[in-house]
N, C-alpha and C positions, 0 to 999 in steps of 0.2 A: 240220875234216876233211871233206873230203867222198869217200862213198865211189863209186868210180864203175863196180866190177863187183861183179858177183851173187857170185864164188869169193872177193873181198876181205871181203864180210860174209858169209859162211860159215865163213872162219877165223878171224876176230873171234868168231864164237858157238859157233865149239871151245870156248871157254874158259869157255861157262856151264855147269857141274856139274848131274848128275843132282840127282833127288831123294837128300838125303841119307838118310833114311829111310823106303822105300817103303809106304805103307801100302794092302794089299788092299782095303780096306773102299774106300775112295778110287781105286781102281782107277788107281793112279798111274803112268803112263807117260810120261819123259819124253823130248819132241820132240829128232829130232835135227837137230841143225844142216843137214843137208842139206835135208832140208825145212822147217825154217822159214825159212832163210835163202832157197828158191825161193819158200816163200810170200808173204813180205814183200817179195821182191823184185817179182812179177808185181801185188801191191796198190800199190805207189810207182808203176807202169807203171801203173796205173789212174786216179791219181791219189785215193788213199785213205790217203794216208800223208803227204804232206811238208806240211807247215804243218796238218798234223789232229791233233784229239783221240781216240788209239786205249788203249783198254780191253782188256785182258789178261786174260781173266775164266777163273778155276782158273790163275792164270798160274806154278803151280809156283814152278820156281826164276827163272822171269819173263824167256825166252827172246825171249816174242813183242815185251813193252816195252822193253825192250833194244834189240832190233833196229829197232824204230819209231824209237826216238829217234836210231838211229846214221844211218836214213834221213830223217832232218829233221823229225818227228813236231812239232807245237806243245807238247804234253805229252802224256805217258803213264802209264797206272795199270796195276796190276797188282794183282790180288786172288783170295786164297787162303783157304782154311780149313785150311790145314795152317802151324803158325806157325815149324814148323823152318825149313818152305822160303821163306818168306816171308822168314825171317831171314837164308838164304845168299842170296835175290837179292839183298838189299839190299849184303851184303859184294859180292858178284859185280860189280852194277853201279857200285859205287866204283872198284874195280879196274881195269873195262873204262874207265871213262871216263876214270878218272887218267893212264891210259895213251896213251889216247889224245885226251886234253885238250879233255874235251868235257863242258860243262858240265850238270852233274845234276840242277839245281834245279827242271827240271819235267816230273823222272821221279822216279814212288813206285809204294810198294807198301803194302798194306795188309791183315790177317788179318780174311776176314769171309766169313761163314756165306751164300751167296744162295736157302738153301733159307728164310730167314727172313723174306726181301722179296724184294720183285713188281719192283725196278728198282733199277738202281744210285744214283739218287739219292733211294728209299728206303732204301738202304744208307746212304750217305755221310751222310744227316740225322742217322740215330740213332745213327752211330758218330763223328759231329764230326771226320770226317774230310775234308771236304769241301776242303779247302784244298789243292791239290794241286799249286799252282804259283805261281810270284814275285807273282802277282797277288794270290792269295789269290780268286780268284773259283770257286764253288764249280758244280761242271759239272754240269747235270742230265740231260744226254744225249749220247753221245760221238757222233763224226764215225763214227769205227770201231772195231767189237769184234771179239776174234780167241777164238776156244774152240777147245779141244783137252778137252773134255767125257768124264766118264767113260761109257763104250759101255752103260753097266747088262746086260753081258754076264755075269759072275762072280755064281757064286752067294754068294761073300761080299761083294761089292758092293751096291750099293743101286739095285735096280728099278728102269728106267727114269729112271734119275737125268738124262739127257740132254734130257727132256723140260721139266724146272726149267730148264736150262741156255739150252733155244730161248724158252722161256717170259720168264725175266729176258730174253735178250739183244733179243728183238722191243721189248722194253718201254725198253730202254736205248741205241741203238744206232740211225743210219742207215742205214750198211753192216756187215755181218756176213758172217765168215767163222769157217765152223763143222766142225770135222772130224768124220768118223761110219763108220762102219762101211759099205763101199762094199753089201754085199749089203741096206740098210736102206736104200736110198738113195730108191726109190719113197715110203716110207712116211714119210721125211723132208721132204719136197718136200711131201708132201701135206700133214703135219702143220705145216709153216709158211708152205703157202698158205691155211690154216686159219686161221691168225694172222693175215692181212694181208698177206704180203709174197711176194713172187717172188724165182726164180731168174736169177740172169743170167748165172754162171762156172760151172763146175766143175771141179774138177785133180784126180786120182789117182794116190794113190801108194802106193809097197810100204813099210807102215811097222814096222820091227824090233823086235819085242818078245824083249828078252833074259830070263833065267831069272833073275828076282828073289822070285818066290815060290814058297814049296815046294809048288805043285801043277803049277810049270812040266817037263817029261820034258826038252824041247830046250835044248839050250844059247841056241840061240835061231830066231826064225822071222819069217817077215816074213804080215802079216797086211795086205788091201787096204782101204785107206779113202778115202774121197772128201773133200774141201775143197768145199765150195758157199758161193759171194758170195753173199747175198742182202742184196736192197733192200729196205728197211722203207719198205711203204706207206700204213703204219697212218695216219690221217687221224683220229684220236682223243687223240694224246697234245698 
């Protein structure tokens, strides 16, 4: 299948379901297909998707490796510390593909903690998960990684959780695209020019947060965040 407009993979990623259990702590909000579906679209127009290794990092119910793999991704990982949702992408992505007859064997997902290592292939070592494609060749560093990172906005959330997030993803990833809270967006930039790496895209969008937890008042509201590409310069790994 090849898809050849940006509104064809948007209605394809209708069909990936929220979180099915949202948990605060985790400050889980999940992406909606309108914009993931521009975001992965303007990264293929980059050329950071078709024949690449892209990483799904917090990937929920695994929106972002889905849509990589529907845009010709080499393989695609997704990984969560939340094992419900870990569990529907896995259903999800059988579904999607069955349907549309597109073979799965080098898209997964995987439940694993990245506040406990410095890189995804510190992850994938101590979790003997490393095998993630027909090859069985075990990746230490993806093409491209996509975050939709908890803001450590919520005071039941965890502190600047966002910063573990840029942290792993500098250490793991060429190109990264990172979503954040548009009014942090200075302090963003600085804090991963600090890392090693620069800016090169940025897109903003109105992203809808509907009323899943009881301290939400609105039915629902739309709150601005930014998407920043960034190129990992790092000259160390």
């Amino acid at each position: 299948m090849k898809i050849s407009k940006k509104k064809h993979l948007e209605m394809i990623l209708e069909k990936v379901p929220n979180h099915p259990n949202p948990k605060v702590g985790l400050e889980q909000y999940s992406t909606p297909a309108t914009i993931a579906a521009d975001l992965v679209w303007n990264a293929y127009g980059l050329g950071d998707i078709d024949n690449m290794s892209v990483l799904d990092l917090g990937c929920g119910t695994g929106i972002f490796a889905i849509a990589s793999s529907l845009m010709g991704a080499r393989c695609s990982l997704g990984v969560d510390i939340d094992d419900e949702s870990i569990a529907l992408a896995k259903i999800t992505q059988n579904s999607i593909f069955n349907e549309h007859d597109i073979d799965n064997a080098n898209t997964n997902f995987i439940v694993g903690d990245i506040n406990s290592f410095n890189s995804i292939s510190d992850l994938l070592n101590e979790s003997n998960s490393g095998k993630i494609n027909d090859s069985e060749t075990s990746l230490n560093r993806f093409d491209t990684l996509i975050q939709n990172p908890p803001f450590g906005s919520q005071e039941k959330g965890k502190r600047h959780a966002d910063r573990k997030f840029m942290d792993f993803a500098v250490n793991s990833a060429d190109v990264i695209y990172s979503f954040h809270m548009k009014n942090t967006e200075e302090f963003v930039i600085d804090y991963y020019r600090d890392l090693g790496a620069e800016i090169s895209h940025k897109l903003v969008y109105k992203f809808p947060i509907p009323k899943i937890y009881d301290f939400h008042s609105d039915d629902s509201r739309d709150v601005k965040v930014i998407v920043l590409r960034i190129e990992n310069f790092k000259d160390d790994f």
